[in-house]
Each structure stands twice: as structure tokens, then as C-alpha cells.
C-alpha positions in Angstrom: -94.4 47.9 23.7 -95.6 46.5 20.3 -94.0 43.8 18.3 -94.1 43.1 14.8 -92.8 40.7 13.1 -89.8 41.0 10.9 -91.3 39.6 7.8 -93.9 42.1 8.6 -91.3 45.0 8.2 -89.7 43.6 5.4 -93.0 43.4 3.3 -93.9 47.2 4.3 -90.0 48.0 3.4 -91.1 46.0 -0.1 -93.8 48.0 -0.3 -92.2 51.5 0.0 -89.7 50.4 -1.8 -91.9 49.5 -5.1 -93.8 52.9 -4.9 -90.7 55.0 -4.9 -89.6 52.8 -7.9 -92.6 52.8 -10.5 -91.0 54.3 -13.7 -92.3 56.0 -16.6 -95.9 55.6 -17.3 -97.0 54.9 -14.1 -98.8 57.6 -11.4 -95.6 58.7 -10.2 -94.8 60.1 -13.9 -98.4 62.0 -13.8 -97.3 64.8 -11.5 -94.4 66.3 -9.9 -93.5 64.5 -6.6 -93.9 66.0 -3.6 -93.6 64.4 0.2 -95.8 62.4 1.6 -97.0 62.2 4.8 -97.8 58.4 4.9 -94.9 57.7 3.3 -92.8 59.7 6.0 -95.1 58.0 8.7 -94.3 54.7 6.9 -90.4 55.0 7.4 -90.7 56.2 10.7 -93.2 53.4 12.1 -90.4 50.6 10.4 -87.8 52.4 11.7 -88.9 52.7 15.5 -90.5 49.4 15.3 -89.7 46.9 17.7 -87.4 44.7 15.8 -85.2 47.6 15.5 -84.3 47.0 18.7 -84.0 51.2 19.6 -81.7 51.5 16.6 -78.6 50.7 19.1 -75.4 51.0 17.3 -72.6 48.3 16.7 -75.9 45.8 17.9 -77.6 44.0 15.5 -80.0 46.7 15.1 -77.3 48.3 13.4 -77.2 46.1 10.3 -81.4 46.3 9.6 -80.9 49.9 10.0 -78.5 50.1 7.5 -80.1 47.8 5.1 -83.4 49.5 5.0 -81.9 53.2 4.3 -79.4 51.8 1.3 -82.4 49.8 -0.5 -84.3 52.7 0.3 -82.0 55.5 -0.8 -81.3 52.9 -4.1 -85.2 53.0 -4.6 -85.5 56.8 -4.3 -82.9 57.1 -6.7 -80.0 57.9 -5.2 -76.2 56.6 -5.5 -74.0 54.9 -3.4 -72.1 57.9 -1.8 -70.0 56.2 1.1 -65.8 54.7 0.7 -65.5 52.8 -1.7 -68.3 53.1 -4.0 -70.6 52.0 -1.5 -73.2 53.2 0.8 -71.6 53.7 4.2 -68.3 55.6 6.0 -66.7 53.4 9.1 -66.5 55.0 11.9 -64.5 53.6 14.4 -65.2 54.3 18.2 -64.4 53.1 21.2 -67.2 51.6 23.9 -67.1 51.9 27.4 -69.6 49.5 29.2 -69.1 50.2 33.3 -70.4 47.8 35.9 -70.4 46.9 39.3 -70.4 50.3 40.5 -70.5 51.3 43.6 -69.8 55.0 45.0 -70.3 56.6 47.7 -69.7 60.4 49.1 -67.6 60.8 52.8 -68.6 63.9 54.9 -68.2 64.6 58.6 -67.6 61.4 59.6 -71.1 59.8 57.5 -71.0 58.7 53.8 -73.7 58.9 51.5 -74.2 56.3 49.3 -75.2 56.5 45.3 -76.8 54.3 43.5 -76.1 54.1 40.0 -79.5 55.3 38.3 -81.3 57.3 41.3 -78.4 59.6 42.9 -76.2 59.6 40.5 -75.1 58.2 37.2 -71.4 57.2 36.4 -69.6 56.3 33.1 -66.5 57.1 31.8 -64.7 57.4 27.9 -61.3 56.1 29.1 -59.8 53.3 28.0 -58.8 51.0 31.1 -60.4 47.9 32.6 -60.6 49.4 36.1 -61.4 53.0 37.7 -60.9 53.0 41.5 -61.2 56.5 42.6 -60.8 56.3 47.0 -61.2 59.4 49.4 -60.9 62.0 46.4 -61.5 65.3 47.3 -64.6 67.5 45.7 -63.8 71.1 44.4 -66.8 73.1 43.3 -65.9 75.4 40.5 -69.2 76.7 39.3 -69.7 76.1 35.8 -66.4 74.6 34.6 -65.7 77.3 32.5 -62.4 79.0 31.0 -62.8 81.3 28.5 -60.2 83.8 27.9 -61.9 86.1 25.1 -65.1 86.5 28.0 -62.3 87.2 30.4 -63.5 84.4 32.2 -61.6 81.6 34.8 -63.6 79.3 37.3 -60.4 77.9 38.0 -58.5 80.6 38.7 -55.2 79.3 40.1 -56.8 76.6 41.8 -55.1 73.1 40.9 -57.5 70.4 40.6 -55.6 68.1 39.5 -56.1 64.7 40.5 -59.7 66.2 42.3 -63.2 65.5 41.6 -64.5 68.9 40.5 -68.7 69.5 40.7 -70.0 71.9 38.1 -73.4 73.5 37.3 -75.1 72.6 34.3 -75.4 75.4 31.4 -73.5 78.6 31.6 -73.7 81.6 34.1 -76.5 83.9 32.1 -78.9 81.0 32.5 -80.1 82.1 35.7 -79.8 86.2 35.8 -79.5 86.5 31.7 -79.4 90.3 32.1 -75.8 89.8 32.9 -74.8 89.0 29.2 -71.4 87.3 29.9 -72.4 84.4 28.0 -75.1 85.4 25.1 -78.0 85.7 27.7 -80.0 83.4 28.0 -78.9 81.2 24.9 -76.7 78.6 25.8 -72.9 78.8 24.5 -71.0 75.5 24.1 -69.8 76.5 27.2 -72.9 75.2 28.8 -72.8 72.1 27.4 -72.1 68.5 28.9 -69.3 68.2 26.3 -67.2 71.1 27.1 -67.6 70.5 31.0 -66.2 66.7 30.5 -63.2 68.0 27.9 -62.1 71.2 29.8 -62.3 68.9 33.4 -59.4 66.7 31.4 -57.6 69.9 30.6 -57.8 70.9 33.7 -55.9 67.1 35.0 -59.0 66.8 37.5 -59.5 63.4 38.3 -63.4 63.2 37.6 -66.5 66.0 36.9 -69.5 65.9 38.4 -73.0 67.8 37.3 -75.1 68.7 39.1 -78.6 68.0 37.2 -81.2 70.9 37.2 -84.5 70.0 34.8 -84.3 73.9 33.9 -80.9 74.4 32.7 -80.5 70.8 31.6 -83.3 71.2 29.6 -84.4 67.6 30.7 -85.2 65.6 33.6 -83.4 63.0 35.1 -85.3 60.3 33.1 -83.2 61.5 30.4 -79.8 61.8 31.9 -80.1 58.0 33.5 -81.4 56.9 30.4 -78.6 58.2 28.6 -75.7 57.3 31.4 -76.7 54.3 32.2 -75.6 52.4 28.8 -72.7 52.0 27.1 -70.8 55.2 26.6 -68.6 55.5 22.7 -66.2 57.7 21.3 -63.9 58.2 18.4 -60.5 56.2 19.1 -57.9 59.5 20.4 -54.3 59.0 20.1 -53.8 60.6 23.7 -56.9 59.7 25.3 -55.6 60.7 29.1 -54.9 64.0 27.7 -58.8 64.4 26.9 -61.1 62.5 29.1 -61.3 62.1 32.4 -61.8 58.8 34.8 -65.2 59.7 35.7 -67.9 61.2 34.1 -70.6 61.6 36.0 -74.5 63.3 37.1 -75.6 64.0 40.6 -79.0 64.4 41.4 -79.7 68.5 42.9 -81.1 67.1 46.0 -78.4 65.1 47.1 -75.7 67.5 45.8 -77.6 70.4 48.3 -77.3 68.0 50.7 -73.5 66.8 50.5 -72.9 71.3 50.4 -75.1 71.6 53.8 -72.9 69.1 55.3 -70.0 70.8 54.1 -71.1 74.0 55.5 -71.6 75.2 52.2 -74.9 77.2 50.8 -75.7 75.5 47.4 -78.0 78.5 46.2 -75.5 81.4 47.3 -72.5 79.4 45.6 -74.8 79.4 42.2 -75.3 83.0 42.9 -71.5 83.4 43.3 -71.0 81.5 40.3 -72.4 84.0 38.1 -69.6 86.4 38.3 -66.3 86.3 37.0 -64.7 86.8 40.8 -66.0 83.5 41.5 -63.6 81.6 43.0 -63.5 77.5 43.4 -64.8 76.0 46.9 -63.4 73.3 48.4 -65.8 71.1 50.0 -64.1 70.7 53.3 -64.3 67.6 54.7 -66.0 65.8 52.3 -64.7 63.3 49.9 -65.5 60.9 46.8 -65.1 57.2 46.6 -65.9 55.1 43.5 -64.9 52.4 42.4 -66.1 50.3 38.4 -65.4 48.1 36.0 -64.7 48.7 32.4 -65.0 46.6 29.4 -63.7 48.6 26.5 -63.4 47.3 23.2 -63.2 48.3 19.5 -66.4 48.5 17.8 -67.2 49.8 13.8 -70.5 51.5 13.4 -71.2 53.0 9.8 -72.7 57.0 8.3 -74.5 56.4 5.6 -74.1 58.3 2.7 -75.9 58.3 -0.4 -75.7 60.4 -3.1 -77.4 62.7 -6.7 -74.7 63.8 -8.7 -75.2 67.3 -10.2 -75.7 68.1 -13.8 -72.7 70.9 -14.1 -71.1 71.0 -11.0 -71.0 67.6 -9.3 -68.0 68.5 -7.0 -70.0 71.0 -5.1 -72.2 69.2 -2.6 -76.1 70.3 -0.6 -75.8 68.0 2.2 -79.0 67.0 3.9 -78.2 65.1 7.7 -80.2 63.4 10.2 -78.9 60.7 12.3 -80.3 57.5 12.4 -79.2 56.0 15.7 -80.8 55.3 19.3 -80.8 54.7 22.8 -81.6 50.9 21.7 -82.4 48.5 24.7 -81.8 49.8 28.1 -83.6 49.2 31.6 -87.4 48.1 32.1 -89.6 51.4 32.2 -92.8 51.0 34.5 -94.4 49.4 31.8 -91.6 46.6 31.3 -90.5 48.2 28.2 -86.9 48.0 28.0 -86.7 49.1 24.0 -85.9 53.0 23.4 -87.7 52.9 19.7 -86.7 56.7 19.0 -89.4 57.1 16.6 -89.8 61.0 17.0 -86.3 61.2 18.0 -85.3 60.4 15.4 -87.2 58.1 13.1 -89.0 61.0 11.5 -86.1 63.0 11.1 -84.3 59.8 9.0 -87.2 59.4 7.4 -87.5 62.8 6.4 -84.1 62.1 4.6 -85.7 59.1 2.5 -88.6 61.4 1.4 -86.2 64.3 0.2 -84.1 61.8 -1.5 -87.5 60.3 -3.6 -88.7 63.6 -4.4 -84.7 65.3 -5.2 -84.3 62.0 -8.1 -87.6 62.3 -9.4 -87.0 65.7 -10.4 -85.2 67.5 -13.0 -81.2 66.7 -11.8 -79.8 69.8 -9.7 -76.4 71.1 -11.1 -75.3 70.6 -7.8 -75.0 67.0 -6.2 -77.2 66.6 -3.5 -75.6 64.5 -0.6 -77.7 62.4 1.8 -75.7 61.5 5.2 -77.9 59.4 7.7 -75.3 59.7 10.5 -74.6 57.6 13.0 -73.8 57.8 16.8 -75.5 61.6 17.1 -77.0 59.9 20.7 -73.1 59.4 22.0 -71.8 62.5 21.9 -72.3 63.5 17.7 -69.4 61.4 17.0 -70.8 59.9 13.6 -70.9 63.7 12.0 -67.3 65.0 14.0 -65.9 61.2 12.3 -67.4 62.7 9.1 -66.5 66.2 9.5 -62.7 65.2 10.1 -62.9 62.6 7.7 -65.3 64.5 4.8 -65.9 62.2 1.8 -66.9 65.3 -0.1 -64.5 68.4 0.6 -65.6 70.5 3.3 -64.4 73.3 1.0 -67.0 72.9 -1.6 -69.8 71.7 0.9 -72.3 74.3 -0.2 -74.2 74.4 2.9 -76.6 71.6 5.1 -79.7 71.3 7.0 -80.3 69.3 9.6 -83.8 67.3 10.7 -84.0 65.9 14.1 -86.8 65.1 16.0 -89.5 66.4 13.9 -92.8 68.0 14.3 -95.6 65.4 14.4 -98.5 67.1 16.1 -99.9 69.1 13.2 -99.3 72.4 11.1 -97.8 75.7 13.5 -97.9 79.2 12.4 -93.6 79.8 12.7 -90.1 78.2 11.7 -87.8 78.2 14.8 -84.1 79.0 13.5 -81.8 77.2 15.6 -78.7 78.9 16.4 -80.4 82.3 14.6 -77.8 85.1 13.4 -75.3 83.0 12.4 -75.2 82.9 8.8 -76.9 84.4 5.8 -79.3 81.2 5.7 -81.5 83.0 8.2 -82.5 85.0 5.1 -83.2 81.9 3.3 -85.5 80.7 5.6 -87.6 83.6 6.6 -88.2 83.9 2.9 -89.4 80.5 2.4 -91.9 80.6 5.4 -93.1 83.5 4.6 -93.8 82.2 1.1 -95.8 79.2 3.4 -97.5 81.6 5.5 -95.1 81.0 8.2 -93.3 83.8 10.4 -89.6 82.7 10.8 -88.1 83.3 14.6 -85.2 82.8 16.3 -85.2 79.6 18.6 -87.6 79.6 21.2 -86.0 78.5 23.9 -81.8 78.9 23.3 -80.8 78.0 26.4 -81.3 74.4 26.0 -78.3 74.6 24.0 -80.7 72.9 20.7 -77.5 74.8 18.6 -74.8 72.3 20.1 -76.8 69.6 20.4 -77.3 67.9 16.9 -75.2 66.6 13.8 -74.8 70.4 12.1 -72.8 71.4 14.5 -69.7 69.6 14.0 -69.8 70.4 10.1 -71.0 74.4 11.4 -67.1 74.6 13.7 -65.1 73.6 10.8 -66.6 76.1 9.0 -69.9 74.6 6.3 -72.7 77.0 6.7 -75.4 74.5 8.4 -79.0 75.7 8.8 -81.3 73.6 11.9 -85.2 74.8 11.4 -88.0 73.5 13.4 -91.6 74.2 12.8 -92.8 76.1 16.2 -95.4 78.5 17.9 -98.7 78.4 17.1 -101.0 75.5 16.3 -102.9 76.3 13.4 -105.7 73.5 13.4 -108.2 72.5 15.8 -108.5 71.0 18.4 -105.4 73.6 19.6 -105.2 72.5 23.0 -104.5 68.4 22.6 -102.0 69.0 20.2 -100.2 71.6 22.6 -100.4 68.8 25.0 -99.1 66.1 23.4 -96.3 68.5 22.0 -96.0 69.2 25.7 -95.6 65.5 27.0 -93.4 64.5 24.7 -90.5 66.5 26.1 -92.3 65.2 29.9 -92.4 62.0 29.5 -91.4 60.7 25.9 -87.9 62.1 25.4 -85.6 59.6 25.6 -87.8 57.0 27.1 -88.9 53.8 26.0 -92.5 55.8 25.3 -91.1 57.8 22.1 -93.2 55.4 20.0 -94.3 55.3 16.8 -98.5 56.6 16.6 -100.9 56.2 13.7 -102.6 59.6 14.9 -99.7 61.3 14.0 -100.6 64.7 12.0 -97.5 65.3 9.5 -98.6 68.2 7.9 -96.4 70.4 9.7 -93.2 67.9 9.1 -94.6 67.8 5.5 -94.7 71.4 5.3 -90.7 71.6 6.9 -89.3 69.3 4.4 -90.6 71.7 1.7 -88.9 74.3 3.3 -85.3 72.7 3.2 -86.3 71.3 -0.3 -86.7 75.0 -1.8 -84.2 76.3 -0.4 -81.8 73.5 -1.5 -83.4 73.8 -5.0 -82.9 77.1 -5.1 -78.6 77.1 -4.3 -78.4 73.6 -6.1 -79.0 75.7 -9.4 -77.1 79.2 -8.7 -73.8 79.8 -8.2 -74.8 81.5 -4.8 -72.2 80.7 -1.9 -73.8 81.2 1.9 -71.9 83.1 4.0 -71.1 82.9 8.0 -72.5 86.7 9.6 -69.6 88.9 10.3 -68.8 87.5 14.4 -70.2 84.4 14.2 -67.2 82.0 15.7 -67.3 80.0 12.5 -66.9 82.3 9.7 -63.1 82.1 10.7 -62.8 78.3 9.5 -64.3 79.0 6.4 -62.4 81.8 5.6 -58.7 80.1 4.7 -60.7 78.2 2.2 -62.2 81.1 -0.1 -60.0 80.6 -3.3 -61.9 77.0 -3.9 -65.3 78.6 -4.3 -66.2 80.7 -7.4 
């Protein structure tokens, strides 16, 4: 854990912030500007640093973070571009802190009990000061799924209401993806966390359980108690009952294979049953669900913010460039006593990544399109600070142009490819095969889809109403010596460093390959800031249909 001191961090924001602002005459006016690695690596190691306190939001944390990216955005040369003439959008959520949980499962005449952190990990998103959940019975209904247009039912005609249900992480083509119900092996929403939670409150269950697999989670279970174990937000709903559930909640495989032996049930031959649309649910006969929390849940406002370039000719059609800002911030005591979750890959970089565009996009001749800079907040909850924006656009969804997201970006050195993220799904593809190739890069779709990377980041709640949104990684290939550390460290950070208290900021960072990203999004940006060019959804991509009622307002 380091420490520095906040008058340290203000001086090396000073500093920054004087370089970006040198006017005429001086060395930036000597050349075009193009980004900086020590600049990015600059932002990143102020941003994770200590004092941030992991970047929590509605913490004090919240406030520094703020400041730094509005005095930084103001030296770069951007305008405000929030409400109100001012930097930020409100976004008002609600926070669920549980405690004094205790739970248990009843089977055959023995209970199991879970602790909160090692067996399982409970929260909840609805309002209340008490959940007491007592004897509940357990229905396992494979993956949680209803999807009519797949001709798919896990329910069936099963009521589950007022039942725990358990649920497989992912979607059935995970494990056999020859099947093809579900895109193969790339994850649909349906496999997602977020769906299983919402369509469990469709479905009037009383709670959803998942069972946590590292392979089709995508993680370990570092990541989910990391992640469950804090308090949980979400955007204030005028019918909450109608949309979340009492308990929310992660079960560790071990002791869910356990709870089915006891049940008489075959975990592995239920997943195997799962995978076709006969499945029908399982009872758990004879084994039950007790639990029983607190819940403090209050108001809190936590802020987006926005900043702004106007363009030249057409200033009411906006590039939007989106990372989010947010963290884990202060959590439980690692084995190293470090309780503070610094996010400085995850996503430091990716914020800072935003600061560097935004210096090199005012220093420049001015774009006849405004370019839009959203640092988002609350991406780690759930991507409420982009679906708050995306319901509540300050610049018309309409005219949005298109966006590209940076998260977590690539700090191990220079690769030879540019994974697409979510790949087919609009004409940006085209964009960005071009612009590797003009880098000497091979453009690909996502390596490995079925983590779900598509869902899983701030574009995608402007992508389902309808903005074309492109998410690029650099990928493959290491192209500079020595090969093997950096494909270890690469490696170990999704191991050990995800979402743990170890995602810290490191001088030996090699930014080239962020460096070389950023250029990438620049060009492209560039390139539709000054056309009149309008990207398009692919014909069956599930959000050309948003975009479509709204045509007649682009020209």
C-alpha cells in the first residue's frame, strides 16, 4: 500500500495542469500534440493513489476525484459540459449497506451454514431496513433465462414466486457452444448478473442465487466478494418491488454441489440438462434457505462528469468519448493489510486516457463536430452513471454521432491486434480495422466473448437505446521483448490484480500500446468529427431498432 501525501498530489496535479496550459510561443505551439505516455501514466498514478481512497463514490473520494478531472479537463481546454453550465450531471442512487448477516442452508435434517465472504456473499437493491427470509424453499432453474424470440423458458410453468431460485452463471452455449441457442460461445445479456437479478423479480421469486464458476464468470471469487461485500447502489425506481428482489446473492460451486448431493440432485447432469430448451426447473427437495440482514438505505448524489469542445459548424451533433472514473474504494484487509481498492488499471488509465484525448482534441484545429467528454460514474455498481446518462442525455441521443469506450487499458507494452468488443455490430468495425491496419495492427473480433466484456462497460447502456458505441482493446501478440514477462504480468493481472486491493499504480508501466489505442479512437473521431458520415447499426444487430424511429434528425 503506498501513501502519498495530498499536498504531494496536488503539486503533481499543478504540474500537469501547467504543461497542458502553456500557450502560444511555448513548446507545446512547436508541434502538433500528440499523447503522452507520462502524462497518461501521470493521471493514472494521482488517480489510483492512496488518498483517493479507491475512488469510492458518494465518499469523500468522490469530491478529489471530481476536482482533479474538471481543473484538468479546464486545463486541456475543454468546457463545462454538465447541467447547468457546469461540469458534472447528478445522479441520484440509492445505497444499500447490509449487515449482521447471517444465513444458513436446511437439508435432511442438517444446515449448512454461510458465511458472508467465503460461502456466499449477500446484498440486496431493495429499499427496506430489514430482509428476513426463514425456511424458503430453493428452485433450480438453470440459467434464469426467458427469452421468447430463442424459443426459450427455464421457468416453464413453474411459479417461483416467493422461492429462492439458483441459477448458473452465463448462458447455456457457454459449455457445449456448438449448440448455438445463445451466440456460441459469446455471451448474450442473457448471461449476465444483471439480467439473472431483473428477470428473478419478474419472475416474483423471493431471492436468486449464482452459483460462481471462475470459467463462465470470467473471474474468481476474489472478485465476486470483493464486489458483494460493499455497499450495493442503484438508480431510485418508482416501483422498486416490481424490479429487484430481497436477496441477491453468490454461492460458492463447492458448497452449491454439495447442498444438490444432499438433495439427491447431480449438479453436473442438471448443468448438462440446462443446456436444452426441455429443461425443466428442479425443486431441491427437502432443502431450504434461511437468511436474515440488516439494511441501511439512504439517498446519496454522486456526479458524471461531462466536459465539453464545441464544433466549428455543427455543434449540436456530439463524438462522445466515456470512461468511468469510479472504484471499489475501501473494502476488507487483503493479506497484505491493504484495505484500499486503488483501481489504477481498472480504471485510472482508462480516465486518464480521457484527460489526454481532451489536451490533444483542444490543441488542435476545432472539429465541426463538438467533442463530448463523459468521465462516468458508478460503472462498478451496475453501469448506473451511463443508464442515469443515457435516460437523462444532456446532448440528444438522436444526434450522438457515435462513442468509444476505454476501460481498463493496456499497460504491458505494444501488441500486434485491436480486439473489437462486441464485433459485428455496427459499421464502426470498418472504422477500426482500417485504422489498425494503418498502425500495423490486425483488427479481430473479441478474444474471449464469453466473458460478456460487450455488457459489461459504460457503452453499453448508450449502444440499447440505440448510439452506435465502438469498445477496442489492444490484444494478441506482444510485439517487444522480453515477450514472456509481459504475457505474465498481462496474465496476473486478471489472477490476482482484478478487483483487488493489488491493481496498483507501477512506474514500469510500458504505455505504448495504450498510447498507440488512444490514437486509434482519436482518428477515427477526427475523421467523423469533420464529415457528414452517420454510423450505422449492421442489419440484426438488436440495437439498430432504437435508432431507427429517430432517422429524420440526422442529415
Amino acid at each position: 500500500m503506498r501513501l502519498f501525501s495530498t499536498a504531494a498530489v496536488l503539486a503533481a496535479a499543478a504540474l500537469l495542469s501547467a504543461c497542458a496550459s502553456m500557450g502560444e510561443g511555448g513548446p507545446a505551439a512547436t508541434a502538433p500534440a500528440t499523447i503522452d505516455a507520462a502524462r497518461l501514466s501521470e493521471h493514472a498514478r494521482i488517480l489510483s493513489d492512496d488518498s483517493f481512497q479507491g475512488r469510492g463514490i458518494a465518499t469523500p473520494a468522490e469530491e478529489m476525484t471530481v476536482r482533479y478531472l474538471s481543473e484538468q479537463y479546464a486545463a486541456a481546454g475543454f468546457q463545462p459540459g454538465g447541467e447547468n453550465g457546469g461540469w458534472t450531471q447528478d445522479v441520484v442512487l440509492n445505497r444499500f449497506t447490509a449487515s449482521n448477516i447471517r444465513a444458513q442452508f436446511a437439508v435432511g435434517g442438517e444446515t449448512i451454514p454461510l458465511a458472508q465472504g467465503q460461502q456466499i456473499t449477500i446484498s440486496t437493491r431493495l429499499p427496506g431496513d430489514h430482509v428476513m427470509l426463514s425456511d424458503t424453499p430453493l428452485v433450480f432453474v438453470g440459467y434464469g433465462i426467458d427469452a421468447p424470440e430463442r424459443q426459450w423458458d427455464d421457468f416453464k410453468d413453474v411459479d417461483v414466486r416467493g422461492k429462492i431460485i439458483v441459477v448458473l452463471v452465463n448462458d447455456p452455449d457457454f459449455e457445449q457452444p456448438e449448440l448455438n441457442t445463445f451466440n456460441g460461445r459469446a455471451m448474450t445479456y442473457y448471461g449476465r448478473w444483471t439480467y439473472k437479478y431483473e428477470e428473478a423479480a419478474r419472475q416474483g421469486a423471493a431471492g436468486v442465487i449464482v452459483v460462481h464458476e471462475t470459467a463462465p464468470a470470467s473471474y474468481g471469487w476474489a472478485t465476486v466478494q470483493n464486489s458483494w461485500s460493499t455497499p450495493q447502489f442503484d438508480i431510485v425506481r418508482a416501483n422498486a418491488a416490481a424490479e429487484r428482489v430481497a436477496l441477491e446473492a453468490w454461492v460458492q460451486r463447492d458448497v452449491a454441489v454439495d447442498l444438490f448431493q444432499r438433495s439427491g440432485l447431480d449438479f453436473e447432469a442438471l448443468k448438462v440438462a440446462a443446456r436444452s430448451r426441455d429443461f425443466r426447473p428442479v425443486e431441491l427437495a427437502g432443502a431450504t434457505f434461511s437468511g436474515m440482514f440488516d439494511v441501511a438505505t439512504n439517498q446519496v448524489v454522486t456526479r458524471n462528469v461531462i466536459a465539453r469542445l464545441p464544433g466549428s459548424t455543427h455543434p449540436d451533433e456530439t463524438i462522445l468519448y466515456t470512461a468511468h472514473w469510479d472504484h471499489i474504494g475501501v473494502g476488507e484487509p487483503d493479506a497484505n493489510g491493504d484495505a484500499i481498492f486503488n483501481g489504477a488499471v481498472d480504471n485510472a488509465t482508462g480516465t486518464a486516457g480521457l484527460l489526454e484525448l481532451a489536451r490533444v482534441w483542444a490543441a488542435g484545429p476545432r472539429p465541426e463536430r463538438s467533442i463530448v467528454m463523459i468521465s462516468f460514474t458508478a460503472e462498478e455498481s451496475g453501469l448506473l452513471g451511463s443508464e442515469f446518462y443515457a435516460a437523462n442525455p444532456v446532448y440528444p441521443l438522436a444526434t450522438t454521432v457515435a462513442g468509444f469506450n476505454v476501460d481498463a487499458m493496456n499497460v504491458y507494452g505494444r501488441v500486434a491486434d485491436v480486439d473489437i468488443i462486441g464485433s459485428g455490430q455496427s459499421n464502426l468495425d470498418a472504422r477500426i480495422t482500417a485504422e489498425a491496419a494503418r498502425q500495423g495492427r490486425t483488427a479481430k473480433p473479441d478474444g474471449n466473448p464469453a466473458s460478456g466484456s460487450y455488457f459489461r462497460s459504460d457503452h453499453f447502456p448508450l449502444a440499447k437505446r440505440g448510439v452506435p458505441m465502438a469498445y477496442a482493446d489492444g490484444g494478441g501478440a506482444f510485439r517487444d521483448e522480453p515477450i514472456a514477462a509481459r504475457e505474465a504480468s498481462r496474465s496476473e493481472y486478471g489472477a490476482r490484480r482484478y478487483h483487488q486491493a493489488d491493481d496498483e499504480w507501477s512506474p514500469d508501466w510500458d504505455l505504448r500500446g495504450q498510447v498507440e489505442d488512444l490514437e486509434m479512437v482519436f482518428n477515427i473521431g477526427r475523421d467523423l468529427a469533420n464529415s457528414r458520415d452517420w454510423p450505422e447499426w449492421m442489419p440484426g444487430s438488436e440495437f439498430g431498432p432504437a435508432r431507427a424511429p429517430s432517422a429524420s434528425q440526422r442529415r
